[in-house]
C-alpha positions in Angstrom: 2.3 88.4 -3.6 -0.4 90.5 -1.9 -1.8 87.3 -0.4 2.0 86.1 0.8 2.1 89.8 2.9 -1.1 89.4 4.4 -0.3 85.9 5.7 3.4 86.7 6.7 1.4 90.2 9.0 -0.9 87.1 10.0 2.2 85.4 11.4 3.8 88.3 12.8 0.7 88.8 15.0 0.6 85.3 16.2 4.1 85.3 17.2 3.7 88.6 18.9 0.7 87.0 21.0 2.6 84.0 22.7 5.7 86.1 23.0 2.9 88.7 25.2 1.1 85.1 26.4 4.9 83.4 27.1 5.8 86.8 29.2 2.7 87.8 30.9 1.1 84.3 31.6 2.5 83.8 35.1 1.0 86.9 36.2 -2.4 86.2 35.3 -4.3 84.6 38.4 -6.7 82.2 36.8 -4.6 80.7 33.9 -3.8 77.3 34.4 -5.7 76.9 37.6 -9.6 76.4 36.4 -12.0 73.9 37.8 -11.0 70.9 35.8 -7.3 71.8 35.2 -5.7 67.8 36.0 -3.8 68.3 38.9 -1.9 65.3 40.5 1.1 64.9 43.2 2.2 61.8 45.3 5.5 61.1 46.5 8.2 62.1 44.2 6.1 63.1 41.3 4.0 65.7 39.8 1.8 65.5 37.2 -0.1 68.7 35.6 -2.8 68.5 32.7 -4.6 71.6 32.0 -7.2 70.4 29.8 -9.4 73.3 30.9 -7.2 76.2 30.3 -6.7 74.4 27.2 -10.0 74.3 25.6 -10.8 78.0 26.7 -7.8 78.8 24.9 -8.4 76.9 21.5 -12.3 78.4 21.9 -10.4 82.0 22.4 -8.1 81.4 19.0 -11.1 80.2 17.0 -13.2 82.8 17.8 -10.4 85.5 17.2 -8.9 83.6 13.7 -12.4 83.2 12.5 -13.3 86.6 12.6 -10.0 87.9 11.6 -9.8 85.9 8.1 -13.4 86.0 7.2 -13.2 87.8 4.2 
């Protein structure tokens, strides 16, 4: 049961994160709009690919998860 607590705190965290993430993201300057972020617009349509933001992200959660559940 111990180990079903420390991944349900685990999740808590998470969830806590992309609620901060979710409220504060439009706020921060660079997110979403790095070199290499897919921006496209032509008449009548606009398409948006962050693959930048994207992989600095996933880099930031692997880092962060890694040393959080190295035991």
């Amino acid at each position: 049961m111990e180990s079903l607590g420390k991944i349900l705190i685990l999740f808590g965290v998470i969830i806590a994160v992309v609620g901060l993430l979710l409220t504060f993201a439009p706020k921060i300057p660079f997110l979403g709009r790095l070199p290499g972020d897919i921006y496209v617009e032509r008449k009548g349509m606009v398409f948006y690919f962050p693959i930048v933001t994207s992989l600095i992200i996933s880099l930031i959660l692997t880092v962060v998860l890694n040393i959080l559940l190295r035991r």
